[in-house]
C-alpha positions in Angstrom: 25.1 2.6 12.7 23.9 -0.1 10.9 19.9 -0.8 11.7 18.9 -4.3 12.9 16.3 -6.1 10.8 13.7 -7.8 12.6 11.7 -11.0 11.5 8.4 -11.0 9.6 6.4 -11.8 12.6 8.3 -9.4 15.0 7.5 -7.1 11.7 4.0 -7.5 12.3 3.6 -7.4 15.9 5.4 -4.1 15.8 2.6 -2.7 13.1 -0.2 -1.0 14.0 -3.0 -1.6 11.4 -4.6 1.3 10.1 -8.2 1.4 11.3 -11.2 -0.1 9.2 -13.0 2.4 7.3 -16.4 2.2 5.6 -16.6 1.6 2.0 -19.6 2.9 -0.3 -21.5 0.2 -1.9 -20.0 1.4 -5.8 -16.9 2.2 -4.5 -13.8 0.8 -6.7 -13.0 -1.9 -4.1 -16.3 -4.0 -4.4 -16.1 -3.9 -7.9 -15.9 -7.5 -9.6 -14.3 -8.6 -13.0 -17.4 -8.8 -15.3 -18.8 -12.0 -17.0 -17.3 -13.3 -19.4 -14.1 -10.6 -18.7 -11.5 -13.9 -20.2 -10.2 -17.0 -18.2 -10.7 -15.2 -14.8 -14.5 -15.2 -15.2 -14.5 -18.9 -15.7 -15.0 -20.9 -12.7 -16.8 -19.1 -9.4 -15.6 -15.8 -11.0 -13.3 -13.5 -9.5 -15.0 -11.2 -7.0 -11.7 -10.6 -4.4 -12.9 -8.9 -1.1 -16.1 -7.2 -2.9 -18.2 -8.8 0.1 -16.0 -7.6 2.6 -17.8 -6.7 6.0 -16.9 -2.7 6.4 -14.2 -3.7 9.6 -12.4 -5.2 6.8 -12.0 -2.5 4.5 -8.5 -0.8 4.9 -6.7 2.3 4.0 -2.7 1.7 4.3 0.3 4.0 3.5 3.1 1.9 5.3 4.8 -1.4 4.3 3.4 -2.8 7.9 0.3 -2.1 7.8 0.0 -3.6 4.6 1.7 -6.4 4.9 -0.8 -7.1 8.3 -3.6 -5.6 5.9 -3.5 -8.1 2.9 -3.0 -11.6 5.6 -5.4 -14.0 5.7 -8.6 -15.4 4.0 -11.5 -13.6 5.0 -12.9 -11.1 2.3 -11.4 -7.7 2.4 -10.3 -4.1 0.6 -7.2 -2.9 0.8 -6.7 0.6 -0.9 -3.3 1.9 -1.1 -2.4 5.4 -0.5 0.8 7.3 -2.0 3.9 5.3 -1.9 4.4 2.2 0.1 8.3 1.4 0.1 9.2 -2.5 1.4 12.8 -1.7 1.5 11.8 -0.2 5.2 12.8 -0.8 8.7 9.9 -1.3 11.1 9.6 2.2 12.2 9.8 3.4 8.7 12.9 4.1 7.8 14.8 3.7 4.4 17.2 0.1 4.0 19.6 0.3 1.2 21.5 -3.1 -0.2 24.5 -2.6 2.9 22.0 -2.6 5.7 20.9 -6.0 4.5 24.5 -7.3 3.9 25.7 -9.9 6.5 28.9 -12.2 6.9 31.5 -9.5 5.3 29.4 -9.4 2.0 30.9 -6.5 -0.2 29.9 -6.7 -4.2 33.4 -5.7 -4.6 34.3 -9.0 -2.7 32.3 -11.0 -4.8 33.6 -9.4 -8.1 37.2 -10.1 -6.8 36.7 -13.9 -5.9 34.7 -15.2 -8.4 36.0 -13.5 -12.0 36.3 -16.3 -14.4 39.9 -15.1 -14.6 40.5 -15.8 -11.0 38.0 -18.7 -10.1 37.6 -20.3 -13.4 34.3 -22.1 -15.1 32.7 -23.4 -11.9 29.9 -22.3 -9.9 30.9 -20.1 -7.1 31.2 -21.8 -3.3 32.9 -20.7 -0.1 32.0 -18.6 2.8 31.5 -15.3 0.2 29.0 -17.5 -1.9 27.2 -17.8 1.3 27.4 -14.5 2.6 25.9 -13.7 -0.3 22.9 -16.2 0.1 22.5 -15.2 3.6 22.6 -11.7 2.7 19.6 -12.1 0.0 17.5 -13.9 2.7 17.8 -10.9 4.6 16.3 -9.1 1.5 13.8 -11.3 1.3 12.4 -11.5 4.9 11.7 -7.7 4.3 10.4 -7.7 0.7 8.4 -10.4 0.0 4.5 -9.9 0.7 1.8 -12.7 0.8 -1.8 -12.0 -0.1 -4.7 -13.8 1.2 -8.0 -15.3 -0.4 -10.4 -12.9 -1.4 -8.5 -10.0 -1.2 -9.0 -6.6 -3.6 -6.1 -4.5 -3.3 -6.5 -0.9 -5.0 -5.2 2.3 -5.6 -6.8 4.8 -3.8 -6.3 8.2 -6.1 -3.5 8.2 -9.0 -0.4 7.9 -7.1 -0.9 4.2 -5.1 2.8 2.4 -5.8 4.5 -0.1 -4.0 8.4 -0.2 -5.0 10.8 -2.8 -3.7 8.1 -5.5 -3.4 7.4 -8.8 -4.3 4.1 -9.5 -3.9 3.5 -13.1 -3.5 -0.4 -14.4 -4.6 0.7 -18.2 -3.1 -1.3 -20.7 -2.8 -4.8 -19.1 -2.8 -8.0 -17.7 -4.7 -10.2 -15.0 -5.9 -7.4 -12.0 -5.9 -8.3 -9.0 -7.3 -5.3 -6.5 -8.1 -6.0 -3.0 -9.4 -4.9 0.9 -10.2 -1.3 0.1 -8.6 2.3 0.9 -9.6 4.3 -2.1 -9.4 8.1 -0.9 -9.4 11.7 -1.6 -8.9 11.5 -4.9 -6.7 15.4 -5.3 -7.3 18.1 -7.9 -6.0 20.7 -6.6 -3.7 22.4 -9.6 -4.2 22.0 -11.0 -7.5 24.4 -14.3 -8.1 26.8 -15.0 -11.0 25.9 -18.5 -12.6 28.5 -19.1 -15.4 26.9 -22.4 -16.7 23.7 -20.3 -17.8 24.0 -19.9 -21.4 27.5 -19.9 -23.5 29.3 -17.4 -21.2 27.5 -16.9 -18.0 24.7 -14.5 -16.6 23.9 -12.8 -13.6 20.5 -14.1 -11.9 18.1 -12.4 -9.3 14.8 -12.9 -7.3 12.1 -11.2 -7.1 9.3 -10.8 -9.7 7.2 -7.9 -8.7 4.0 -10.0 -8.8 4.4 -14.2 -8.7 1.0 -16.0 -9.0 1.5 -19.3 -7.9 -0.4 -22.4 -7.5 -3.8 -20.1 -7.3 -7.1 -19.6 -8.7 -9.5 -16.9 -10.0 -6.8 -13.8 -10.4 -7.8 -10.4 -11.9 -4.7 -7.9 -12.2 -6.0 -4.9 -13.6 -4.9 -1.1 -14.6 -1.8 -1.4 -13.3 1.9 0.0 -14.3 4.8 -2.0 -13.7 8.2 -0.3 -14.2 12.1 -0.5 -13.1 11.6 2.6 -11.3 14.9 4.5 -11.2 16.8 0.9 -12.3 16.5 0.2 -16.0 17.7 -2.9 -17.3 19.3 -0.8 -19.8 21.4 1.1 -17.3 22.9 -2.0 -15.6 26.7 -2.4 -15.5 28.5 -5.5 -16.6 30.7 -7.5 -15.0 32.1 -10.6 -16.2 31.1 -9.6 -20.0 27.4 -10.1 -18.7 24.8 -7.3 -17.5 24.3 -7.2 -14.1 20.5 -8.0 -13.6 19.1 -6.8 -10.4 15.7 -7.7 -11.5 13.5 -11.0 -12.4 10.2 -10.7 -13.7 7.4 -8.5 -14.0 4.7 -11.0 -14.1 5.0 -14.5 -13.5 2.1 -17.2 -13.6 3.3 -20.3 -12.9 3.0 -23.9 -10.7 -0.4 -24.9 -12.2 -2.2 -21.4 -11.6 -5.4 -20.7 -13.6 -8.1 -18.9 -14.2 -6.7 -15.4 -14.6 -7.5 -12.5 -16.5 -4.6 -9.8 -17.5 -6.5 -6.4 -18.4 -5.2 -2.4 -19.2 -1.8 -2.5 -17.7 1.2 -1.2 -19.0 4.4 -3.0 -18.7 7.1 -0.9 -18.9 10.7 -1.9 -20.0 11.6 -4.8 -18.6 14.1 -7.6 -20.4 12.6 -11.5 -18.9 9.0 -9.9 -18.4 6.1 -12.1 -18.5 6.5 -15.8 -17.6 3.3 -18.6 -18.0 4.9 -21.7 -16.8 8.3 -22.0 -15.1 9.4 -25.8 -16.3 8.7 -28.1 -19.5 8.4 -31.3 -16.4 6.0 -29.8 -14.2 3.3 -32.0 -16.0 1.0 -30.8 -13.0 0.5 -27.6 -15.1 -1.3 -29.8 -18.0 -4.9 -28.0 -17.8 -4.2 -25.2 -15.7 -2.1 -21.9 -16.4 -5.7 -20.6 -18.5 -4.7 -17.3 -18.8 -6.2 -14.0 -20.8 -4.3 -11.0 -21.5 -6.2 -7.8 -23.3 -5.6 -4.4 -23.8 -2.4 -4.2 -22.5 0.3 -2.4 -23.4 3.4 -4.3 -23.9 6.3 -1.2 -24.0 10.0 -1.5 -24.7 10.3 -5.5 -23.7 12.8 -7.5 -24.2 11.5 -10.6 -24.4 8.1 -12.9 -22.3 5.7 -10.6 -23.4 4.5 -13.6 -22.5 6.4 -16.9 -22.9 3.6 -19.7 -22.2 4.2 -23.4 -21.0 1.1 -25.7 -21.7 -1.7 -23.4 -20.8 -4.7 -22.0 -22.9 -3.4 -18.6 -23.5 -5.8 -15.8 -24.9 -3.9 -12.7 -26.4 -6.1 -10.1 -27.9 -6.2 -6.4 -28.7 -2.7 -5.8 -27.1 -0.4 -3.1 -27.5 3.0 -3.5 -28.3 5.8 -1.4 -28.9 8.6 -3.1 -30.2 11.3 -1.0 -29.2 15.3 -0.6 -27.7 18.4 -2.7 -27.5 17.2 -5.2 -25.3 14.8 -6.5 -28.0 14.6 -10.2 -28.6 11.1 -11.2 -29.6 7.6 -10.7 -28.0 5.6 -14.0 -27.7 7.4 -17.7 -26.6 5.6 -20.9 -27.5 6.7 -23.0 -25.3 6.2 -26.5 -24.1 2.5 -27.8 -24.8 2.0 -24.1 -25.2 -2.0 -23.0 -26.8 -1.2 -19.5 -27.6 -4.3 -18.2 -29.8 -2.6 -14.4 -30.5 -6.0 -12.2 -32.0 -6.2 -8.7 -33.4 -2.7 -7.4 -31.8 -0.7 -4.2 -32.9 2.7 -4.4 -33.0 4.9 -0.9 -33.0 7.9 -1.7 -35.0 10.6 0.5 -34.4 14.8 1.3 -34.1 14.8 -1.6 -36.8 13.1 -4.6 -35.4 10.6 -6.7 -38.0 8.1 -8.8 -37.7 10.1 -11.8 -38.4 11.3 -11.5 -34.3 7.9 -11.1 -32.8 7.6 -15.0 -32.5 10.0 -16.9 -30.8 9.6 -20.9 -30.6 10.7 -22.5 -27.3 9.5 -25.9 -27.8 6.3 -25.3 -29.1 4.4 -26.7 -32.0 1.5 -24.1 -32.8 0.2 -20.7 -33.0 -3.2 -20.1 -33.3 -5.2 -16.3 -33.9 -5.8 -13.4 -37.0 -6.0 -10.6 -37.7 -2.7 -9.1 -36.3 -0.8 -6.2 -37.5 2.3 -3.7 -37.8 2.6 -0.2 -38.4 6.3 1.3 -38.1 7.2 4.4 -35.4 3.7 4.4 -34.1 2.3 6.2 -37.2 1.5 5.4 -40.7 -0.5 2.6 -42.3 -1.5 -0.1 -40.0 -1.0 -3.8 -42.4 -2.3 -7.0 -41.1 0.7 -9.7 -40.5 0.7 -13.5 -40.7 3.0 -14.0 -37.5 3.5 -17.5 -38.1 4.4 -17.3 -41.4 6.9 -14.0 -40.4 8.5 -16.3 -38.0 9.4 -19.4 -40.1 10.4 -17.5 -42.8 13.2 -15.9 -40.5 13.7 -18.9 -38.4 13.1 -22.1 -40.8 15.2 -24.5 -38.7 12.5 -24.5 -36.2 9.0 -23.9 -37.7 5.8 -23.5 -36.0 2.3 -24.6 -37.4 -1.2 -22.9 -37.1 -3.5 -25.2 -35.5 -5.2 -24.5 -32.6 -7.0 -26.9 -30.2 -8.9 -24.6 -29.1 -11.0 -21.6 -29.6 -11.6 -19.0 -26.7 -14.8 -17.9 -26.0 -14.3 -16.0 -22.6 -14.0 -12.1 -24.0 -16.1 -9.4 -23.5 -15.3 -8.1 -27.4 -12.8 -8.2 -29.7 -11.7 -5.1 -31.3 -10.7 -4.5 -34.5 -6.9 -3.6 -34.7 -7.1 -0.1 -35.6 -9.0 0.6 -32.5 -5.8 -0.3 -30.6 -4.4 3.1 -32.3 -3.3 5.2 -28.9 -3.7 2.4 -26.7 -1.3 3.2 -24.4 -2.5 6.4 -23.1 -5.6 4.1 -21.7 -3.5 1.5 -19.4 -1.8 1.3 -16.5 -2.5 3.0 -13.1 -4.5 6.3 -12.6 -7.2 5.5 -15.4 -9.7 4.3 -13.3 
């Protein structure tokens, strides 16, 4: 029999918070990002809940007592233990995508009613359109996790994930996220939209971390992964893959002050997004973002793809990799990407001529970047700008810069980044 899903709040009241332990004084939770340690130093620093009293240090191993954990704005520490799953009922058991379906929702349904062949060119409507919408909301009431202000949330041990999950850093400041797996937050319901592009795509919610309109963020030795959904092993309908998830990563609606260290970011097509609109002017100063020593594996594309902000990119990893390959870094709108001592991993054919993409930018700013080919043999520095025009001339970028960061705790030279990726993501802490 189908289970009943219960609202946020009755969510909540139905939790029983795991009880406050005592944390020592070194432990990884009151650990701070270091002076200096890019954008997310700048500021009043990022410190998350390292002042936490010890009643508001928490271990959790259930979606509810997280989601009760990680509310509100008083400092605390949240460590994660094994696998949290959001796609739960209240007394912990599994929801698939039919327990949330309401209204006579069936993907077979929506397939039937809305094939171009059947329903034409126009956006879909009627009551299956919103049996779909109403269906996702029921998703989302489950899924989607707020943090508070000066919050740490940490692994505790090597195996910390939370799958299914959005976690939503809204609206606040000084967030700390570490030595987490971040996987498979995935759309029951995604929605065709056959005006996007030349012949339609499928669209879905859900990035599994959204930093929004908030300050001082540290996300740190973490992995973030499809989990047992790649992108690559999507059906299609309607010509189109059928994309179950959004983002990875997104930083957006005049966020700032973040820091982007040792995670590893695993396969995913739309995965890093700095900006969400070329008119939200409110973003003009903000979205001051630093990425370093990540390692940027098998992405398609947003790895990232920057509106407006001051974007540091240094001593990243990436393998350049698969069939969903389109290009690595977006200048976008007002974008001040300064790109510094990268690798790039060319491989199944890809060159350095894709590894730029321009969105509406003007300039690309940074040296000393390289290639090497199938993640051995010699490592040759790269001109990326001067790669990219000479594949895409009809819409050139320049290489001035604005600006010149000055928040890193040490750029390394490129060869250094040789075996990179066995030093990010979660478990290395």
């Amino acid at each position: 029999m189908r289970r009943r899903l219960t609202s946020v709040l009755a969510l909540a009241l139905a939790a029983a918070l795991t009880a406050p332990v005592p944390a020592a004084a070194d432990d990884l939770g009151r650990r701070v990002l270091p002076e200096g340690d890019g954008w997310g130093s700048a500021g009043d620093g990022t410190t998350g809940g390292a002042a936490a009293a010890d009643e508001n240090v928490f271990r959790v191993s259930t979606a509810a007592g997280f989601r009760e954990a990680i509310a509100g704005d008083e400092p605390k520490i949240v460590y994660v233990e094994g696998l949290i799953d959001a796609n739960t009922a209240p007394d912990g058991s599994p929801l698939d995508c039919e327990d949330y379906a309401v209204g006579g929702y069936t993907l077979e349904a929506y397939l039937a009613a809305y094939d171009p062949r059947v329903w034409g060119w126009e956006d879909p409507s009627g009551p299956l359109e919103e049996a779909r919408e109403a269906s996702q909301n029921a998703q989302a009431e489950n899924v989607r996790y707020r943090v508070g202000s000066n919050t740490t949330i940490v692994g505790a041990g090597d195996g910390a994930e939370l799958t299914g999950m959005s976690l939503l850093v809204h609206d606040v400041e000084n967030v700390i996220l570490r030595n987490l797996t971040f996987s498979d937050a995935h759309d029951c319901f995604p929605g065709w939209d056959p005006g996007d592009g030349e012949s339609g795509n499928w669209n879905s919610e859900y990035d599994q971390i959204e930093v929004s309109g908030s300050t001082n963020v540290w996300i740190d030795h973490n992995t973030f992964d499809d989990g047992d959904r790649p992108g690559a092993g999507q059906p299609e309908y309607f010509g189109r893959r059928y994309e179950v998830h959004d983002g990875l990563l997104d930083i957006v609606r005049a966020s700032d002050l973040v820091t982007v260290s040792w995670n590893h970011f695993d396969g995913r097509d739309k995965a890093l997004l700095l900006g969400n609109s070329d008119g939200r002017t409110t973003d003009r100063g903000r979205l001051r973002v630093t990425w370093h020593h990540n390692h940027f594996d098998g992405l398609g594309q947003r790895a990232p793809r920057v509106r407006y902000g001051q974007v540091h990119v240094y001593n990243n990893l990436y393998t350049v990799s698969g069939d969903l390959y389109q290009y690595s870094l977006g200048a976008g709108f007002e974008s001040q990407l300064y790109v510094e001592n990268n690798l790039f991993d060319l491989r199944d054919g890809h060159t350095a001529g894709a590894l730029l993409y321009n969105w509406g930018g003007t300039d690309v700013g940074g040296t000393g970047n390289a290639v090497m080919t199938d993640g051995r043999g010699r490592i040759t520095r790269v001109d990326l700008v001067a790669e990219h025009n000479a594949a895409h001339p009809e819409t050139p970028l320049g290489t001035g810069s604005a600006w010149t960061p000055r928040l890193d705790t040490g750029v390394q030279p490129v060869h250094a980044l040789r075996g990179l990726e066995r030093k990010t993501g979660a478990g290395l802490l």
